[in-house]
N, C-alpha and C positions, 0 to 999 in steps of 0.2 A: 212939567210932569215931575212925579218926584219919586221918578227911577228911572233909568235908560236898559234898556236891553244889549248884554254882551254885543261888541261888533265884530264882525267878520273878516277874518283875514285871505286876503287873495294875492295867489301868485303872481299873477298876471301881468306883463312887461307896460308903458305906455306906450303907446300908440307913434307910430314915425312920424316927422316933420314933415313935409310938401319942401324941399329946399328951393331958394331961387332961382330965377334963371340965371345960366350962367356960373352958378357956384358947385361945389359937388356938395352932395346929403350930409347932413351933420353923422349918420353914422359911417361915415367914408374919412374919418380925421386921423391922421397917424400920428395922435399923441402918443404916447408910450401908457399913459397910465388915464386908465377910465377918470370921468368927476365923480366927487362923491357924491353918494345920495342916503340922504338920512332913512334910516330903516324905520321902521313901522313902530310904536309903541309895541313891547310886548302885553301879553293879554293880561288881565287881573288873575290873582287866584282866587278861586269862589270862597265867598263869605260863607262859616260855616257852625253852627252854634251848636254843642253837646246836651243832649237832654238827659240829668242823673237826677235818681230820685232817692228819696229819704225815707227811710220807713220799710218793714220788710211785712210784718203781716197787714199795716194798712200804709197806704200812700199817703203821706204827711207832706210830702213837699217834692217840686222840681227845682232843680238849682240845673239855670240852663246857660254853659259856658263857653270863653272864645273860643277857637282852633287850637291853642295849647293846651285846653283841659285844664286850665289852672284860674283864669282872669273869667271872674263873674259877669254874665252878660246881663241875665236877668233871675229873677227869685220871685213862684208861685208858692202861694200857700191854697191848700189844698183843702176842702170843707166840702160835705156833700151837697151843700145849697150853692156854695160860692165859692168861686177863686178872686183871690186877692194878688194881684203881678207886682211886683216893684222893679224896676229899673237898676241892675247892679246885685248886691247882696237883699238878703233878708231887712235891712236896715236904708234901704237906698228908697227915694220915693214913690210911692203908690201911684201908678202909672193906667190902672185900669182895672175892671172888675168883671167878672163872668158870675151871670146867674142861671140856674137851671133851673126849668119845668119841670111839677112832680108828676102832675096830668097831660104834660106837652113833653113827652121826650125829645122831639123832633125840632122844638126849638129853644132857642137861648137869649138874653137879653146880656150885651155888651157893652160898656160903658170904656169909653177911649177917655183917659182924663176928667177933666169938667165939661166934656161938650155932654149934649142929649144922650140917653140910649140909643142903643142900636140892633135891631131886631138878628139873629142869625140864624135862620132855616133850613130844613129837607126843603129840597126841589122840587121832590115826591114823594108821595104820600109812601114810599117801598126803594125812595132811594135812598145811597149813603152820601151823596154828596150835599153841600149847604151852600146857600148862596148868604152873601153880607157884601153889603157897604163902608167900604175906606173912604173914609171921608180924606183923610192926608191925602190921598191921589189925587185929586182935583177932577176927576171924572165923577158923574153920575149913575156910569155902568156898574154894577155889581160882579162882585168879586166872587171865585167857587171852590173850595175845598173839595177835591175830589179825594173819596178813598177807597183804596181798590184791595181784593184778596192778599191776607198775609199785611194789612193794617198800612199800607203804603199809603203816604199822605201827598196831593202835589194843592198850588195853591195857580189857579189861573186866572188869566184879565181876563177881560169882554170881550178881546180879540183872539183869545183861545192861547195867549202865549204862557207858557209855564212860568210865574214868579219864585216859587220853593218847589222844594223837593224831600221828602220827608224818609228816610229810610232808616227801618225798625232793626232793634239790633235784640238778640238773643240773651242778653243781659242781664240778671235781674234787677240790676240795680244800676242799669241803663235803660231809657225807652230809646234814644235810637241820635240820630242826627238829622240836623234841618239844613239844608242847602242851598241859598239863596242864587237862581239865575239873573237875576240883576246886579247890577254896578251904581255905586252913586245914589243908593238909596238915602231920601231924609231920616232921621232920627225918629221924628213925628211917623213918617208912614212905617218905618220900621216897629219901633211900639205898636202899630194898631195890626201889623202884619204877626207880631208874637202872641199878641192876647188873643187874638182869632185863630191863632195854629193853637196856644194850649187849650182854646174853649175844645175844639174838636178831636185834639189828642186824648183830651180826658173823656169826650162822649167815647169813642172808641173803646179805652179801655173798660170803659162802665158796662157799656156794652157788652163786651167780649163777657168780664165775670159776669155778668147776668143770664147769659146763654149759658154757660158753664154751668152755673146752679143750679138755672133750669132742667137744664141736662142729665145731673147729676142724681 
């Protein structure tokens, strides 16, 4: 698999020994000083990636960075047909592509590296969520961007467990931060897990102004 799900930390004491016959129970022992017992790993801190963007009356670019706000994680260039991802800065390699439907709002073609395209969909003809294929997971189940009132993004398996967590930030010159609930993600499935959060951060926003004008 090429991610583990956080694990679980529990209280809980083990279980007493049955002692021999004849012996008293090992917790009947009057050493003075308990054994040691090695404590539990503590937990990871969640992986967490800043989304800043370039450009103030049109969106030119996401520059999306580690937990310190400083260390480039990844660099989209932003075009009304197509996002172009590179790995790192602006200058780091082309790791994947998004293209958009002018007559298909509702879907997008994704390209992960040099493998095939990759289809990314509404689930419904009136829904907001999208269903896509990570091929890095090594499963065949499809993967789902859900996004909910107020542009909340989360990204879930085929077993319904939450992988990211997307939350939008008031910024203008922030879209928000991405929240990885896994551990021990590959590189590979991390790459196809960012091009598929920017494909559908940018439907979003496209979105949103298009109701706007509408509106307006």
């Amino acid at each position: 698999m090429a991610y583990q799900q956080q694990p679980q930390q529990y209280g809980g004491q083990p279980p007493l020994q049955q002692a021999p016959h004849g012996q008293p129970p090992p917790y009947a022992s009057h050493a003075t000083s308990a054994p040691a017992v090695a404590a539990p790993p503590p937990p990871q801190p969640p992986l967490e990636f800043h989304v800043f963007v370039d450009g103030t009356l049109r969106r030119k670019a996401l520059r999306i960075l580690h937990a310190d706000k400083i260390t480039p994680a990844y660099f989209v260039e932003l075009s009304r047909k197509q996002l172009v991802v590179h790995r790192g800065n602006e200058s780091g390699p082309v790791i994947g592509r998004v293209g958009y439907h002018t007559f298909s709002p509702g879907k997008m073609d994704l390209v992960f590296g040099s493998q095939p395209e990759v289809e990314m969909k509404r689930v419904g003809l009136f829904s907001k969520n999208y269903s896509v294929a990570l091929p890095a997971a090594g499963s065949p189940a499809p993967f789902a961007w859900h996004v909910s009132l107020g542009g909340h993004i989360s990204l879930m398996d085929g077993a319904g467990a939450t992988l990211a967590d997307f939350s939008r930030s008031m910024k203008p010159s922030k879209d928000g931060v991405l929240t990885m609930g896994v551990f021990g993600v590959q590189q590979e499935f991390m790459d196809q897990i960012i091009i598929s959060f920017v494909a559908v951060e940018e439907m979003v926003i496209r979105t949103a102004a298009a109701a706007g004008a509408a509106a307006a």
